[in-house]
C-alpha positions as CSV (number, residue, x, y, z in Angstrom):
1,X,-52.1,101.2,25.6
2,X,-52.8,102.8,28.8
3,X,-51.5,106.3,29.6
4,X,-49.4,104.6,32.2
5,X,-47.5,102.7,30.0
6,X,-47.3,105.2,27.1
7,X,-45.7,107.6,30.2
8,X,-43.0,104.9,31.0
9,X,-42.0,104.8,27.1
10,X,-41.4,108.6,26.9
11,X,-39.8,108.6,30.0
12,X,-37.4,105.2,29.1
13,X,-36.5,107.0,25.7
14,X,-35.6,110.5,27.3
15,X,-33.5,108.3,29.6
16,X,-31.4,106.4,26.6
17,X,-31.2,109.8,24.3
18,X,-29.5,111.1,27.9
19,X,-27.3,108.4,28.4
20,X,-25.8,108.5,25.2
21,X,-25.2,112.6,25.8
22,X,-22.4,111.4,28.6
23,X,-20.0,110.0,26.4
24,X,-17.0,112.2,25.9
25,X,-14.3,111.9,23.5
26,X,-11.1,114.1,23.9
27,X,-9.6,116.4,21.6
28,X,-6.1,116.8,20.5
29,X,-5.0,120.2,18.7
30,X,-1.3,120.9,18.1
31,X,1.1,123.5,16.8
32,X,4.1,121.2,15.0
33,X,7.2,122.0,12.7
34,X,6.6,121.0,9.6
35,X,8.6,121.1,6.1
36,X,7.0,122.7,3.3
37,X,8.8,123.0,-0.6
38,X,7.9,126.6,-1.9
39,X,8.9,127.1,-5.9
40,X,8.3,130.9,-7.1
41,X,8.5,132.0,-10.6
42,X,9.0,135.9,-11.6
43,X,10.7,137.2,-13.9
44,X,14.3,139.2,-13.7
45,X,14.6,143.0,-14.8
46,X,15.2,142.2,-18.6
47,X,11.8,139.7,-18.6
48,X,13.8,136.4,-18.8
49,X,11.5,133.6,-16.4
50,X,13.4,132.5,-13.0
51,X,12.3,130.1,-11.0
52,X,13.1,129.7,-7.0
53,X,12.7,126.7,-5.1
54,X,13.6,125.5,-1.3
55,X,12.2,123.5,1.4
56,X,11.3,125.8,4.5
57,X,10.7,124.6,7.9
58,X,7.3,126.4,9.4
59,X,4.8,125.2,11.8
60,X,1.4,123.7,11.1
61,X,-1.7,122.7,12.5
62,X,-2.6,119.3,13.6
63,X,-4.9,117.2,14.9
64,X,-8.4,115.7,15.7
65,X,-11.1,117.6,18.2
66,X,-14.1,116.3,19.8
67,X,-17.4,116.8,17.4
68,X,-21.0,116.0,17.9
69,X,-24.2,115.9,16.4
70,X,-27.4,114.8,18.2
71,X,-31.4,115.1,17.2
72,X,-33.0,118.2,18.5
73,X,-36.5,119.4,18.4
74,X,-35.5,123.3,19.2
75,X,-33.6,123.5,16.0
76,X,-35.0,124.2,12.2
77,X,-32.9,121.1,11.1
78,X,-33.9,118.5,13.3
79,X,-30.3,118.5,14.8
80,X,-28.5,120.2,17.1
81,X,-24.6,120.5,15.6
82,X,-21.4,121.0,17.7
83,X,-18.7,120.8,14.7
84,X,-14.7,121.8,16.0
85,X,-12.0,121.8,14.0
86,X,-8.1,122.4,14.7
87,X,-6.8,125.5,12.9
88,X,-4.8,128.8,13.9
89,X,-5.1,130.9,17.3
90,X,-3.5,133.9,14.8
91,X,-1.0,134.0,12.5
92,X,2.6,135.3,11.6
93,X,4.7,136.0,8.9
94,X,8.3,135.3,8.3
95,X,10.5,136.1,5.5
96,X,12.4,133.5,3.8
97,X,15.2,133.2,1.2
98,X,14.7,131.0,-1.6
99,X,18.2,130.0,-2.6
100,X,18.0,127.9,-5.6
101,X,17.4,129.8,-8.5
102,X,17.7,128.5,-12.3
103,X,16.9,130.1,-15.5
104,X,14.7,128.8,-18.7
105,X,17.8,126.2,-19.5
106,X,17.7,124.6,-15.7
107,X,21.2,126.3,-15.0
108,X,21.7,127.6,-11.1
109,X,21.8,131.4,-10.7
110,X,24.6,132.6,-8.6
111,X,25.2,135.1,-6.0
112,X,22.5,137.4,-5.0
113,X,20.9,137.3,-8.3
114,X,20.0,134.0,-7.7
115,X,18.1,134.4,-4.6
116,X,14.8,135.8,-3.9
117,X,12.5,136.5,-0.3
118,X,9.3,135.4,0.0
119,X,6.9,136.0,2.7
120,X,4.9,133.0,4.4
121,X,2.4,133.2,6.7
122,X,2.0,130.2,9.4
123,X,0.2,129.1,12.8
124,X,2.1,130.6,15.8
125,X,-0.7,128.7,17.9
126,X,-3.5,126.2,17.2
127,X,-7.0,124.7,18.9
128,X,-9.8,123.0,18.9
129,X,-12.3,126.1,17.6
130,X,-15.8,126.2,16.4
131,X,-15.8,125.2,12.4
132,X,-16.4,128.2,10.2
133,X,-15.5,130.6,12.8
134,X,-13.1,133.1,11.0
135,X,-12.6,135.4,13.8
136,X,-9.5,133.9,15.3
């Protein structure tokens, strides 16, 4: 082949690799309510097992954002990678009270012995960030 033609290859192949670069996809990252069931065993002051249970309403991330990996000669792989993923912008934590508590025999514990807090951490925000990234 001439140098001509061998030219007009490299040329019509950085043209295609190019073209496929343009496509975009979006990206979709939400903070939702949610429902979670929490149980939580301990024991009471004379050693006897309790366990707490109760459905809590916290929020949650969800969703899909835009990733990409494309062949790259600048990179020890072979590929240049663009990975997001939808998690937390930072945190909170809120105190709950677990109301149904039942001894060893499955019998409800009442009044404030049969309740218990719990702390739970969840999303107070959420986006698209860069995967592995734990510095929120």
């Amino acid at each position: 082949m001439t140098s001509r033609v061998l030219l007009f290859l490299m040329i019509s192949s950085m043209v295609v690799v190019l073209g496929v670069q343009a496509r975009s996809y979006g990206s979709e990252c939400e903070t939702l309510a949610s429902t979670i069931h929490v149980t939580k065993e301990h024991f009471d002051e004379v050693g006897r097992m309790i366990r707490c249970e109760d459905d809590l309403a916290v929020n949650k991330c969800e969703g899909a954002c835009s990733s990409r990996v494309q062949p790259s000669v600048n990179t020890a792989s072979g590929f240049l990678k663009d990975c997001k993923c939808c998690r937390e912008t930072h945190l909170r934590t809120r105190e709950f009270q677990l109301t149904q508590c039942r001894d060893v025999d499955g019998n409800l514990i009442p009044g404030e012995k049969g309740q218990l807090v719990v702390q739970v951490q969840e999303p107070a925000g959420c986006k698209c960030s860069k995967c592995g990234d734990t510095t929120r």
